[in-house]
N, C-alpha and C positions, 0 to 999 in steps of 0.2 A: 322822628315823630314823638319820641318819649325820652327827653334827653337824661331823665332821673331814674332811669328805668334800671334794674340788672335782671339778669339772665342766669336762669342758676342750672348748670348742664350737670350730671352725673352720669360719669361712662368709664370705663375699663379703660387703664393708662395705653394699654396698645392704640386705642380709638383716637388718641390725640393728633397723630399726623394729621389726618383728616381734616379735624375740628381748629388748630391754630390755624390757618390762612384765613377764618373765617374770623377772626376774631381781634380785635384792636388794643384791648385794654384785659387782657386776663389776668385773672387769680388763679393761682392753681393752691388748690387745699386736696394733699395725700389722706384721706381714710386707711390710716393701719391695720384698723382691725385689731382683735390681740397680741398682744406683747407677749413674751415670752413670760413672764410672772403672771401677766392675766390669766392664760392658758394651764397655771399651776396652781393659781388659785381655783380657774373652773372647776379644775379634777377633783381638786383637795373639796370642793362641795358638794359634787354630782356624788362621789365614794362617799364622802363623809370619815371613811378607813384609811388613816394615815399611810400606811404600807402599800396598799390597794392603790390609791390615789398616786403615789408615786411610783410602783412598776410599771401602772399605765401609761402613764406621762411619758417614761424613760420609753417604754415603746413606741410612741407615737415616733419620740425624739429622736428614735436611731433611726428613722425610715425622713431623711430630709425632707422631700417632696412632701409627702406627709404632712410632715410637722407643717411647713410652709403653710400649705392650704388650712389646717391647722387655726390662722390665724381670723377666719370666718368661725362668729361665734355656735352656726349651725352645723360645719364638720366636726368643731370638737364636742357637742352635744353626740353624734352619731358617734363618735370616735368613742367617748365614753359608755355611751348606754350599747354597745356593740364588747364592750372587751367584759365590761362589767357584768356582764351578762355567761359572759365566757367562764369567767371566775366561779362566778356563780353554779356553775353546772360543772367545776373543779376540770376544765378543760383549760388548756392551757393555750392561753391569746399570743403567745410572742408571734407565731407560724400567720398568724391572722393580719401583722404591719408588716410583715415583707414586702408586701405590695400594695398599692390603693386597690386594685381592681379585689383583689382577696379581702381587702377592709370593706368595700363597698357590698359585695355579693354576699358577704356571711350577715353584715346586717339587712340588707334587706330578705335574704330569705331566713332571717331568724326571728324575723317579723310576722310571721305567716308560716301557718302547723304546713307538713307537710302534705301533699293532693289536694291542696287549696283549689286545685284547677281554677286557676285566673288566669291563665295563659292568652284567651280572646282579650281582656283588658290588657295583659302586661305589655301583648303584640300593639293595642293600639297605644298608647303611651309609649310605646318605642317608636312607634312610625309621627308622631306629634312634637317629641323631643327631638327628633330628627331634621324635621322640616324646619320648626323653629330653628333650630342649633347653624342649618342654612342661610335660612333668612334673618339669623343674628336678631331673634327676639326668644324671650325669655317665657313670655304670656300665649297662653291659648285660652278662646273663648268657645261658649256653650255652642257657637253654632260649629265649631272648628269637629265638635262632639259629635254632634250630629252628622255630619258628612261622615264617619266612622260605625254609625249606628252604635254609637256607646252613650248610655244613660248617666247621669249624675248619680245615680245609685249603684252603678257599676265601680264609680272612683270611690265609695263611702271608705272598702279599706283601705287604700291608699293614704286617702284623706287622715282618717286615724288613726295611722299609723306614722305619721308624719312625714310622709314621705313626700307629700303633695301639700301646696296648700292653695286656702280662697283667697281672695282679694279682698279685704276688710273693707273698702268701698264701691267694688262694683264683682257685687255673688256672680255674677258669672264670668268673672274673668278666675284661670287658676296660674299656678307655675308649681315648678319642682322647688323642694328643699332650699337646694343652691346651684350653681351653675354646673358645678360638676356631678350633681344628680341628672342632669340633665344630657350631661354629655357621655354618663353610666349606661343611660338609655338608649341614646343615640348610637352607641356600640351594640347594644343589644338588639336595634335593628336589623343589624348589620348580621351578627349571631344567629338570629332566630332563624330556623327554615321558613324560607315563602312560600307563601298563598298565594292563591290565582288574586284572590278580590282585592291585596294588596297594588295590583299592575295600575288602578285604575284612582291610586290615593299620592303616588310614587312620582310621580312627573316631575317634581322638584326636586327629587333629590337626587344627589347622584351614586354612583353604584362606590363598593370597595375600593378600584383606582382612585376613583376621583377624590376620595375622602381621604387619599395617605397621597395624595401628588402634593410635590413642594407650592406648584404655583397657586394651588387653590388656596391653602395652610396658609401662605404669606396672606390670601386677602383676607383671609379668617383664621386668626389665629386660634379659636374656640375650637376648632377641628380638630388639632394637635394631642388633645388627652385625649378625644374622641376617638380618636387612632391608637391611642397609647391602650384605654379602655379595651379595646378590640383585643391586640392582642392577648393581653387577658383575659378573653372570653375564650379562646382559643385551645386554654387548658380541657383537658377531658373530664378532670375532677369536677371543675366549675363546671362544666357544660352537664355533667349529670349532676350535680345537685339543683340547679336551675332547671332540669327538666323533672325531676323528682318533687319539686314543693308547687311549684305551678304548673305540672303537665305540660309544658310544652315541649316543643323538638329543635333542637339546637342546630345548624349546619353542620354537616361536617367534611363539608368541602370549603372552610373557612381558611385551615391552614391552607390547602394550594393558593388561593384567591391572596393570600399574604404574602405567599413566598413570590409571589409575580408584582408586587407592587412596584413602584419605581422608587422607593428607598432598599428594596433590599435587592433586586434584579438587576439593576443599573452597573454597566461594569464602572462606571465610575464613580460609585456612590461612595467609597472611603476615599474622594481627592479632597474634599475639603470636613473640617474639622465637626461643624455643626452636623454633617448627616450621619457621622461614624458614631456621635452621642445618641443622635436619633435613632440610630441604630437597635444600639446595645441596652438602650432604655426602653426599648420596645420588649426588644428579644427577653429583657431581666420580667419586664413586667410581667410577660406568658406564663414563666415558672413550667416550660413544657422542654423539655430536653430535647427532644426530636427534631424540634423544628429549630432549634438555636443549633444543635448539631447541622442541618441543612445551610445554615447560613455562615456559618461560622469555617465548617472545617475547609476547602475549600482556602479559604486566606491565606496568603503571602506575608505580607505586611500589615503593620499596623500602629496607627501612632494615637497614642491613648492621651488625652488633655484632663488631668484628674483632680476635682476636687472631692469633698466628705462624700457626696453621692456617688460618686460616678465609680468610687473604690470599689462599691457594693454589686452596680450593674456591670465595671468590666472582669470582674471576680470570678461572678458567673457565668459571664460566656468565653472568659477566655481558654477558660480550659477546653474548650471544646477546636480550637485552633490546631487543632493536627498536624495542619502543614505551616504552620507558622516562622518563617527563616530570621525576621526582622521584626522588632519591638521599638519605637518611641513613647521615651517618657515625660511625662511634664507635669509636674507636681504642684499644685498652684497652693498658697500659703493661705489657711481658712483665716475669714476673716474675725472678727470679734462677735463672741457671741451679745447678745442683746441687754446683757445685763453684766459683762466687764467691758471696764471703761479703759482707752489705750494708757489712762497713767498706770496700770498695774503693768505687774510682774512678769517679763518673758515666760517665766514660769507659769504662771494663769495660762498667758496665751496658749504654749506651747499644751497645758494640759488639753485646751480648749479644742485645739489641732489634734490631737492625739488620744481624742476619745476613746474610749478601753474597747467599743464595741464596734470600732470601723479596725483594730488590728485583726484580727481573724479573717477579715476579707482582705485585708493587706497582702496576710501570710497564704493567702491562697494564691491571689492576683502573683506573687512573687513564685510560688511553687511551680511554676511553669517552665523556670529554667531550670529545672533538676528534671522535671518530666518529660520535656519535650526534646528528644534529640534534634532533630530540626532549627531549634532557633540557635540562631550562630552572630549574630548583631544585635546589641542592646546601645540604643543613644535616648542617655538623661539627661535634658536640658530644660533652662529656666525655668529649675523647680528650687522648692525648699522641704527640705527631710530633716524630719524632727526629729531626735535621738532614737526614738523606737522606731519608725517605719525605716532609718538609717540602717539599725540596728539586724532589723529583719531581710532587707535588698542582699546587706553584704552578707549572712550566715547563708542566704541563697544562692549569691554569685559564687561563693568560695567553698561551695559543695562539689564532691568527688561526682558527681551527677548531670554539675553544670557544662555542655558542650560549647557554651559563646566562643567566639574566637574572633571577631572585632567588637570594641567597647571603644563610644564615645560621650564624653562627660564635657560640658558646657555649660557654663555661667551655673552652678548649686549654689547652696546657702544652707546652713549657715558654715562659716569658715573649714571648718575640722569636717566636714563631709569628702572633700576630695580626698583628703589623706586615709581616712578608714576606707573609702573606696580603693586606693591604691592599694591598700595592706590586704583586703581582699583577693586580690587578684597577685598577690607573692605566688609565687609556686606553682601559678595553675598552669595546667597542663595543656590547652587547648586555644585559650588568648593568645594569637598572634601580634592582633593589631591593639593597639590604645592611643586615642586622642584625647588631651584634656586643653581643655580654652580655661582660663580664668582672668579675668580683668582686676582683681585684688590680689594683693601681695598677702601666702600664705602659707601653713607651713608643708606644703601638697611634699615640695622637690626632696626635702628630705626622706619623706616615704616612698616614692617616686625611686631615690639613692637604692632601699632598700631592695627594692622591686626587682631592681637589675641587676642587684649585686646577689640575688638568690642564686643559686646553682640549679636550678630546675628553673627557669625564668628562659621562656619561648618564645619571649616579643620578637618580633618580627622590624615591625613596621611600630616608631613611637612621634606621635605630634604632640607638640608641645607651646600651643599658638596661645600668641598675648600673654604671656608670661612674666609678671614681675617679679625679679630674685637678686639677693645680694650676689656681689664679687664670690664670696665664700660657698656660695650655695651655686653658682655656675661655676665653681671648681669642683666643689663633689660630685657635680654632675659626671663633668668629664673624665675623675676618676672612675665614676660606676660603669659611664660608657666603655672606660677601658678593660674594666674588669667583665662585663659580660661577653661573652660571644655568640650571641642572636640575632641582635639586632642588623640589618642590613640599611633601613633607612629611618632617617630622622628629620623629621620638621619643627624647626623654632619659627616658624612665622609671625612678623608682628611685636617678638619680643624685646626686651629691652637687655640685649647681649652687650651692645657697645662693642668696641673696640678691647677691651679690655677684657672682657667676658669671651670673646671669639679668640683672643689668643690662648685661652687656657681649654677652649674648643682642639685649637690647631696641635696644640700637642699630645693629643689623644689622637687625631688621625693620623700620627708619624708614628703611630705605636707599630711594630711590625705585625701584631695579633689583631689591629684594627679591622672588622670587617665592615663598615659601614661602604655603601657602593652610593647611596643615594643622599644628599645633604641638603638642606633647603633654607637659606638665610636670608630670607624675602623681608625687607623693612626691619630688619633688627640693628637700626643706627649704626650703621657699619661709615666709614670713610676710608679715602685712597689708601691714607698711610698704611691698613690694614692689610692693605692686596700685596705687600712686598711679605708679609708671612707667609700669606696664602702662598704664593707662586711656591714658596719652600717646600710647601706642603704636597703640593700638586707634582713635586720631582717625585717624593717618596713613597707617597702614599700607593698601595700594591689593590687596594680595591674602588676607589672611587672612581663612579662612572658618570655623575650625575650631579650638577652643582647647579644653586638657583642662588645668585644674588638681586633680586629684581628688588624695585624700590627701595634702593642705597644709594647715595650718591657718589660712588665712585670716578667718575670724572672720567680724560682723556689718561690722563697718569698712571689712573689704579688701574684700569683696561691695559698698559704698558708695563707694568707691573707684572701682572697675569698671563699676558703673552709671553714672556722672559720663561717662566714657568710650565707653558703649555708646547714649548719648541723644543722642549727637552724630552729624547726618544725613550725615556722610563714613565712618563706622563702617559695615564690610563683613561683619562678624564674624554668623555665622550659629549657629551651635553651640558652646554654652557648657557646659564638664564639672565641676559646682562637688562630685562626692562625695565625701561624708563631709570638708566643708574646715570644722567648727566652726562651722556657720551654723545661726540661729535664727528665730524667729518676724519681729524686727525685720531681718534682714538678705532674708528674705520682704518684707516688706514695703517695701524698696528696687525690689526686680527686678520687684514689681508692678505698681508706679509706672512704672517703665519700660516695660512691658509695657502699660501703660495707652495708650501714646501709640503713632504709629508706628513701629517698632522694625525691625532687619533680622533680629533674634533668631528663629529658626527653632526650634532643639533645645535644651532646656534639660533637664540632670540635676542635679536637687538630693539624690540617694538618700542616705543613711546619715548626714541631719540632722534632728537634732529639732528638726521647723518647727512641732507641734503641731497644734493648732487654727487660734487665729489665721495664722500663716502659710498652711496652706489655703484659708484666707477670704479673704485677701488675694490668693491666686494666681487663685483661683476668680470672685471679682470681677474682673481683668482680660481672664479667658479669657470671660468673658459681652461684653466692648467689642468692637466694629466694625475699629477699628485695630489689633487684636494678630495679628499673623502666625502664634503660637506653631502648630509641626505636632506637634511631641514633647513630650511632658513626662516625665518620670523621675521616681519620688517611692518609689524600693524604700527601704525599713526607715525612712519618715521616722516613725514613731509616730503616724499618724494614726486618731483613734478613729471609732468607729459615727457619732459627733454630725456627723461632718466629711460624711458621704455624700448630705446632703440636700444643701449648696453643690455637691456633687459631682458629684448626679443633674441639678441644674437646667444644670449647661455642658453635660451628655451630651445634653440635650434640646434647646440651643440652638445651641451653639458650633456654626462651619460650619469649620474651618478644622483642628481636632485629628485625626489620624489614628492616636496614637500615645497610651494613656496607663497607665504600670507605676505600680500602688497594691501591688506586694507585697511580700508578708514584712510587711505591715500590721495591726494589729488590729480588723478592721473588725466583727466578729462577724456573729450572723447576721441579725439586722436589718439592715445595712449595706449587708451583700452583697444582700440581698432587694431592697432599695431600687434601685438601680443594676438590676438585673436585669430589675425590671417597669419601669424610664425604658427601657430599652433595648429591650421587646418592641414600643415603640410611637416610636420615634427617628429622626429623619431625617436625623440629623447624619452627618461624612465619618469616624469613627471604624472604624480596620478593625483596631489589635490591643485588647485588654486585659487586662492581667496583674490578678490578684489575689490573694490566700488565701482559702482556705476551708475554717474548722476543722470543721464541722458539715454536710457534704453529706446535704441530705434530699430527698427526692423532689419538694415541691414546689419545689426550686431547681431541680433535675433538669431537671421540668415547664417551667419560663424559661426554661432553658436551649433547649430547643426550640423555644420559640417564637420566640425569636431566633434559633437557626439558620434559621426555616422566613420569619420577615421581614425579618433583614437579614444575608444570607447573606453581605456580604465582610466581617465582623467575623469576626474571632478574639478568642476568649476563654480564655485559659492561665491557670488555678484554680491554675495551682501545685502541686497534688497529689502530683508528683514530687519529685525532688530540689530545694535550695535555686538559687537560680544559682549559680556559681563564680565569673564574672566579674561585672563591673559590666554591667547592664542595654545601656547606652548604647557598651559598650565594640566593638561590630560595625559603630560609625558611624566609626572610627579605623582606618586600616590598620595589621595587629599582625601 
């Protein structure tokens, strides 16, 4: 109808989902608001006192949230005429940015002498911001008044005091401040003890739950400091000074009503990342110890996603974690502040990141491991620690105080972080376990060397996943391997050992002081040629129980190789992890031969090799002999058809010694599965799991299925029906 027409909308970036399907041809134009210099220039005008001007600013600045909102030219007006005032009265404003809720409530009632008795206005202005803040409008009008019985003479000091204002063209429209005046208020509904004559104004809003439940939050995101607000009305301090200047009476059945919300109630409310911040940024904003104690001690776990803020809020509640066993970290790298540009200096950056006034919350958040006996698990991943918060972790980790005893370290930044973490943990006394991932080549392994070459060095258990190292640096490895005597298992998973690297491995397990039992060489570019050492190794070696080659391409050869090895009666080796290593019907037919005789072979995973037919036959023929030990067998994705199920049924009917046997992700059909189903309703054998698939669930398998629960109750039976595995079957038998 108006094809020259534009449309000029103005609304909160959240509101856009709504508004683009509606719209053909947008502009989007961001309103910043103050810049960070803006905001330094306001101050530097409202003081006019250089000094003045800039401890306030730096105040606002350590409190992020804050500063953020900050960026509205009416919170930094209150921001200043709130601290400036403080100054002025030679009281000291820092305690007053801890929090918004503490920033909002000291100016508004330093606005207004004390027994102002407003409290009949303050209540209707809470119950107005409230409604509004539901129905996501900002304005109320003179009749909105009325239905309140409150006169336009009743708002004059509000008005006055700037806390409210008129509509410059239509007097009887007013609104708050700015919107988080409004959502101040809207807490303070919630706050205030009710009135009967309240019941009857209330119909649209809804009570406490409804105001902190996620689903309402998502459709109104305006809710969410509303809620945040609350909790800081919750404080006892605030609640008597707010009853002190305007007479009123505060709840104080507010904390129960909080502690029952469905962010903090919900046993599953720390499963995902966002409500565990929603959390602690509640809890921090209260500034009441009691009730973060109720919430807090109580936790097991906890995985902390930390940027400048969140230092602050998980600072303060984690010390209240009493029963805390398990810590994640994640350290996210702050971005650039607004006025350094990326061509400066790491240096800049890194000051930028390492603001003087978020370390004391660092060094508290970090004090936890010297305080708390309980926590025994710390894993840092995909963060970045700047020299000082680096600085501060390890003087914590590597205190006579700290009890951790597993530590895992993945993907840090920048480079030299891994290795002062390593150096940390020399000596300690209580670290069993350490896992480090690193996908950059760095200089961890050499402090790593030193680690294990300590004579008080108690690792237990060392992974060592995605690892890239010279020839030189996986020989000192396996010097230092030789020289400690703790370690019992080791995981290089993923690494880049080679061939050449695994042989200066294998003469460190011929050491006769070797005690490693458990070995793990999953994907560390290994080939056949390699497996004729190994076999050497496996005659002599006096403690290895446990060996995982999976994801190697070892072939029918290197499998032939290793059986040479494993037939030999000083061979201690119990669990062998050959998945998906390019092994065939004939490299089958090696291990069954070995498995024919008496063997120390325990756990065997063949999974992700096309072994066929034959191969089955040949496995299946061993597990029917008297001498075969096998308790596990693994056989996920090896392509085994229907034909194979009859060798398969006859070991389920005889073999006494199998506890353990994974046929899935197989195509067994349904004759297959039938088969195995009716050996099994009539079976006396020691088999208590069985994996398989089953494309075709029909009632008469159903019907087996029962019968077997009802005659041999300690079998499990996992059809697979769910999801595929993720892991390798066998991979719970490896500590990971």
């Amino acid at each position: 109808m108006l094809p020259k027409a534009a449309l000029l909308v103005t609304t909160r970036s959240w509101a856009l989902r709504d508004l683009r399907p509606l719209m053909e041809q947008p502009i989007y134009i961001r309103v910043e608001g103050f810049l960070e210099e803006d905001r330094r220039a306001y101050f530097l005008r409202h003081f006019g006192e250089e000094d003045q001007a800039t401890r306030a600013f730096e105040l606002m600045r350590s409190n992020a949230a804050l500063f953020q909102l900050g960026s509205a030219p009416a919170v930094c007006w209150m921001v200043c005429t709130s601290l400036k005032l403080q100054m002025e009265n030679g009281e000291d404003p820092a305690p007053t940015c801890h929090t918004r809720t503490g920033l909002f409530l000291h100016f508004l009632c330093s606005r207004f002498p004390k027994g102002a008795e407003l409290g009949r206005t303050l209540r209707a202005l809470s119950l107005l911001a409230a409604q509004g803040l539901w129905a996501q409008m900002s304005v109320f009008h003179a009749e909105d008044l009325e239905s309140l019985r409150v006169q336009e003479s009743d708002l004059r000091p509000f008005l006055d005091r700037g806390i409210l204002r008129r509509d410059r063209d239509s007097k009887d429209c007013y609104s708050f401040l700015h919107l988080s005046f409004q959502q101040f208020f809207t807490a303070l509904f919630y706050a205030l003890e009710k009135e009967e004559e309240e019941d009857g104004h209330a119909w649209d809003i809804g009570d406490v739950q409804k105001l902190l439940s996620g689903e309402e939050r998502l459709q109104n995101p305006d809710l969410i400091q509303a809620g945040h607000f609350l909790f800081g009305l919750a404080n006892e301090k605030r609640a008597t000074e707010l009853e002190t200047t305007f007479g009123c009476l505060m709840s104080r059945e507010i904390k129960q009503e909080l502690l029952r919300c469905d962010i903090i109630c919900d046993e599953d409310r720390y499963s995902t990342l966002t409500d565990l911040k929603e959390v602690l940024h509640c809890l921090y904003e209260s500034q009441e110890e009691e009730l973060v104690k109720g919430v807090m001690a109580p936790l097991r776990e906890i995985s902390l996603h930390l940027s400048a803020t969140d230092i602050v809020t998980s600072s303060f509640c984690l010390k209240h974690c009493r029963s805390l066993e398990k810590m994640s970290l994640q350290v996210i790298k702050a971005k650039l502040p607004e006025n350094v540009t990326a061509s400066e200096s790491d240096a800049e950056v890194e000051r930028s990141q390492d603001d003087q006034h978020m370390l004391p919350f660092w060094t508290d958040l970090c004090s936890v491991f010297g305080t708390n006996k309980d926590l025994i698990i710390l894993e840092v991943n995909n963060s970045f620690l700047s020299a000082s918060l680096l600085r501060i972790l390890c003087e914590q980790i590597a205190s006579d105080t700290c009890h951790l005893q597993r530590v895992v370290i993945k993907n840090i930044s920048p480079a030299d972080a891994y290795r002062n973490l390593c150096l940390a943990l020399q000596g300690h006394k209580t670290v069993t376990h350490l896992r480090l991932r690193c996908s950059t080549q760095n200089d961890m392994l050499p402090a790593l060397c030193e680690v294990l070459r300590h004579p008080k060095c108690n690792l237990q258990y060392l992974g060592l996943v995605s690892c890239s190292a010279t020839t030189q640096q996986w020989a000192d490895l396996s010097l230092a391997l030789k020289v400690n005597q703790s370690l019992t298992c080791v995981n290089l998973s993923n690494s880049e050992l080679l061939d050449e690297g695994a042989k200066l491995l294998y003469t460190t397990l011929k050491h006769p002081k070797c005690l490693l039992q458990r070995l793990s060489l999953e994907n560390c570019h290994l080939t056949e040629a390699i497996c004729k050492d190994l076999a050497a190794v496996l005659v002599v070696s006096r403690e290895l129980m446990h060996l995982c080659l999976a994801e190697n391409p070892l072939s029918d050869t290197g499998v032939k190789f290793l059986c040479e090895g494993l037939s030999y009666p000083e061979c201690k080796l119990q669990t062998l992890v050959l998945w998906n290593c390019d092994i065939t019907s004939k490299g089958c037919c090696h291990l069954a031969k070995l498995l024919h005789e008496k063997s120390s072979l325990m756990n065997l995973d063949l999974g992700q090799n096309d072994i066929g037919v034959p191969g089955v036959q040949g496995l299946c023929e061993a597990l029917k002999k008297p001498l075969c030990n096998l308790k596990r067998l693994w056989l996920w994705g090896c392509s085994i058809p229907p034909a194979s199920c009859e060798n398969l049924s006859y070991v389920l009917s005889c073999n006494q010694t199998l506890i353990t046997l994974d046929l899935g992700q197989n195509p067994l059909g349904y004759s297959g599965v039938k088969l195995l189903f009716e050996t099994l309703t009539h079976a006396n054998g020691t088999l208590q799991t069985l994996r398989l698939k089953i494309d075709d669930f029909t009632d008469e398998l159903d019907k087996l299925l029962k019968e077997i629960e009802g005659s041999n109750p300690q079998l499990t039976i996992d059809t697979e029906n769910q999801e595929p595995w993720k892991k390798r079957p066998s991979s719970g038998y490896f500590i990971v």
